[in-house]
N, C-alpha and C positions, 0 to 999 in steps of 0.2 A: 632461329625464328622462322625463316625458309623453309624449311625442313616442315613445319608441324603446319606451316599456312600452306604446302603444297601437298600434304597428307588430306589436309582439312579439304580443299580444292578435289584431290581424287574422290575422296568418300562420297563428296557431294552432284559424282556423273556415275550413277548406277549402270550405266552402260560400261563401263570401265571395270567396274568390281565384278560385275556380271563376267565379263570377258577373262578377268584375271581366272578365277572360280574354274571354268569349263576348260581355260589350258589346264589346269591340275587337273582335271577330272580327267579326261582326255589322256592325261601321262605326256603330256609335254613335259619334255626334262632338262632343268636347268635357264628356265624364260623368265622375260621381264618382257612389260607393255613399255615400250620407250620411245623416246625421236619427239618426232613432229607434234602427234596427240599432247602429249605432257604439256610440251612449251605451249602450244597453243592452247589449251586451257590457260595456264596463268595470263597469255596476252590477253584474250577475251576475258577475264576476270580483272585483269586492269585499265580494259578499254568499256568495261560495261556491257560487254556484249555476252549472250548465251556461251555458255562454257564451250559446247558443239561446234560453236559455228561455226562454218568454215575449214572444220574438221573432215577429211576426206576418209582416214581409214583409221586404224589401229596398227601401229609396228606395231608387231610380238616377234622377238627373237629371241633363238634359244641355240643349246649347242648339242649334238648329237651326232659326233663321229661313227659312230656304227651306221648310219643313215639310213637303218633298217628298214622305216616309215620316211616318205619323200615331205618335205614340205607342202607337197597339195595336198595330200591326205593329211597332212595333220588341220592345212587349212577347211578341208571339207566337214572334218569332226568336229572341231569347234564351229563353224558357221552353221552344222546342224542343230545344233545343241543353244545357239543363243536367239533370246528373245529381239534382240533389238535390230534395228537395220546398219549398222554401222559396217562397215566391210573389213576382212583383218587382210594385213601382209604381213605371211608369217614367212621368214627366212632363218635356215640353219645357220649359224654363224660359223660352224666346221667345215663350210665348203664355199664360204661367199668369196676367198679369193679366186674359184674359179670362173666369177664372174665378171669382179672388178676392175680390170682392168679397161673392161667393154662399156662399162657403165659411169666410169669416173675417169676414164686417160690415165691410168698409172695402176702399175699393179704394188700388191701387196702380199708379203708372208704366209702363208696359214694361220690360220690362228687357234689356242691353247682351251681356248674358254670363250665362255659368251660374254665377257666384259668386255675385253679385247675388240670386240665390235662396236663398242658403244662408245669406249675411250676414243676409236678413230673418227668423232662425228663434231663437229662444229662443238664447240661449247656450250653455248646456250640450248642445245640439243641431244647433249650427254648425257641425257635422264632419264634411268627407268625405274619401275615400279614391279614387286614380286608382293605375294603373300605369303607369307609366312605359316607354320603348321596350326598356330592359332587365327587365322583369319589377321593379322594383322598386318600393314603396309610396311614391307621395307624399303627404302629406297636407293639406288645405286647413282650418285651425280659424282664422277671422279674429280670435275672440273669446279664443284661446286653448282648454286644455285643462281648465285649474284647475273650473270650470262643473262640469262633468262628474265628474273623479275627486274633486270634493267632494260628490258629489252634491245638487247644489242648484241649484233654478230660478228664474230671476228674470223678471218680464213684458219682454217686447217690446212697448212700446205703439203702436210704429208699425206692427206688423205683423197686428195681431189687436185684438178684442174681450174687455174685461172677463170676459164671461159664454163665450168663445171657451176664453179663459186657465185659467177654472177648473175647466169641463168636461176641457180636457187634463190637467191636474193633478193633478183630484180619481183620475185612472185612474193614474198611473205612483204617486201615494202608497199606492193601494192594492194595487201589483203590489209596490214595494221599500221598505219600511219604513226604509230610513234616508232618505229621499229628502226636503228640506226645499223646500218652497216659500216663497219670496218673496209677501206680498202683495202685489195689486195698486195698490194704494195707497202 
C-alpha cells in the first residue's frame, strides 16, 4: 500500500519526473533520485504541507566506475536541460568512498553498484526512485517504507558518527515536528 501511495506522491511533483526524464536523457547510468527529497515529500504530505517544501535539492545517484564524465558535468547537463529551479546533488556512487570518511568519521568499502549506496543511508531515507523504459516508476526501499510514513529515524551505525547522526537529526526535528528520533544508544 506504501509502495503505490508513494508512486502516487512522486507523480504528483512534476519537478521530480522532470528531473528523473533528463538523467536518462543525459545517459546518466544506473541512477535513482533518492534520500532526503523522497522522505520529505511523504513528511510534507502527512503534515499537510506543499510536497517541496523544505525541500533543498534533489540526490541523484548513480554508479559509473569508468568515471569518464565527473559528476559536475553530468550535474551541469541536467541542470541545463531542466525547467524547474530545484538544485540536483548528483554523486557517483563508485567513488564516494573516497570521500567518506571526511564527511561521516568512518570509512567505508568501495562499493559494487549504486544500491549499495542507498542501503548505507538511515532507513527512513533508503529510498529511491528510477524510470523504467516505459516511463514508469520503480522504486528501490531495501529497508522498506514503514521508516518513512511513520516518520521516525533510527541510527545507522555502520554508516556514520554519533555526533554525525545528531547534527542530522537535530535539523529534520526541527523542520517536521512529528518526526521521532531513535537514540543513538
Amino acid at each position: 500500500m506504501n509502495k503505490q501511495k508513494l508512486k502516487h506522491l512522486i507523480q504528483q511533483v512534476p519537478e521530480l519526473i522532470e528531473t528523473a526524464e533528463v538523467c536518462g536523457e543525459v545517459g546518466l547510468p544506473n541512477f535513482y533520485i533518492a534520500g532526503g527529497a523522497i522522505t520529505q515529500i511523504i513528511w510534507n504530505s502527512i503534515e499537510s504541507k506543499p510536497l517541496l517544501a523544505q525541500v533543498k535539492d534533489f540526490d541523484v545517484v548513480y554508479f559509473d566506475s569508468s568515471n569518464h564524465v565527473t559528476e559536475d558535468e553530468f550535474k551541469n547537463r541536467i541542470s541545463l536541460r531542466l525547467c524547474h529551479g530545484v538544485d540536483v546533488d548528483v554523486k557517483n556512487q563508485a567513488i564516494i568512498h573516497e570521500r567518506y570518511s571526511k564527511k561521516f568519521g568512518c570509512s567505508i568499502q568501495a562499493y559494487e553498484r549504486v544500491e549499495q549506496g542507498i542501503e548505507s543511508w538511515l532507513s527512513a531515507f533508503a529510498i529511491g526512485f528510477t524510470l523504467g523504459s516505459s516511463g514508469n516508476i520503480k522504486l528501490f526501499a531495501p529497508y522498506g517504507l514503514e521508516d518513512a510514513f511513520n516518520m521516525l529515524i533510527k541510527p545507522n551505525k555502520k554508516a556514520m558518527t554519533e555526533a554525525n547522526y545528531n547534527k542530522m537529526t537535530a535539523g529534520y526535528k526541527a523542520r517536521w515536528q512529528q518526526v521521532q528520533v531513535l537514540s543513538w544508544s
